[in-house]
C-alpha positions, 0 to 999 in steps of 0.5 A: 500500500502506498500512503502520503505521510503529511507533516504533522505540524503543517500538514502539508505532503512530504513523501509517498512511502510504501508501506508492507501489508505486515506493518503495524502502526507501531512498526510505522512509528517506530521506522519513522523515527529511525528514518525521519525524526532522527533526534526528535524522536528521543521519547520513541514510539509511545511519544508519538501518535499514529494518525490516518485520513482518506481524502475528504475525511477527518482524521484517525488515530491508528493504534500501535497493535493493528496492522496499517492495511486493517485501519481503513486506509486505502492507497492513496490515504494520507498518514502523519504522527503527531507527538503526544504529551502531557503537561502533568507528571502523573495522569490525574485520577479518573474519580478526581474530576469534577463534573463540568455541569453541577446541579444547584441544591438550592 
């Protein structure tokens, strides 16, 4: 399958890259930091998050376990990596958020 893989930040085409029926999007990260993101890459492949759009569609995340050619995508489709972060140290607890709407008791 051939796939255009857009810049993440300006979402503009940079290359057409062949991508083997194998591959999973974890593969893909993982070859594209080894092959692009040469000292950005530092975080490795759990930094970065695997996106897919087909042609007039929105964007998708792909996880790492499932194969390209299982995630929808057709020749022609579009992919890009955006980098994941998180301005926290630990992930805040589920039960620790507040509802956005509250009711009164009035």
């Amino acid at each position: 399958m051939i796939l255009t893989l857009m810049n993440g930040r300006r979402n503009v085409e940079e290359c057409d890259i062949e991508v083997p029926d194998h591959m999973t999007a974890g593969m893909f990260k993982e070859r594209w930091i080894r092959e692009f993101a040469g000292r950005d890459g530092a975080g490795g492949p759990q930094a970065y998050l695997l996106e897919g759009k087909e042609t007039g569609g929105g964007w998708f995340p792909i996880p790492d376990e499932i194969a390209i050619r299982d995630s929808g995508l057709q020749d022609g489709s579009f992919v890009r990596i955006k980098n994941i972060y998180s301005t926290v140290q630990v992930p805040a607890q589920e039960e620790a958020s507040v509802p956005l709407f509250q009711s009164r008791n009035d």
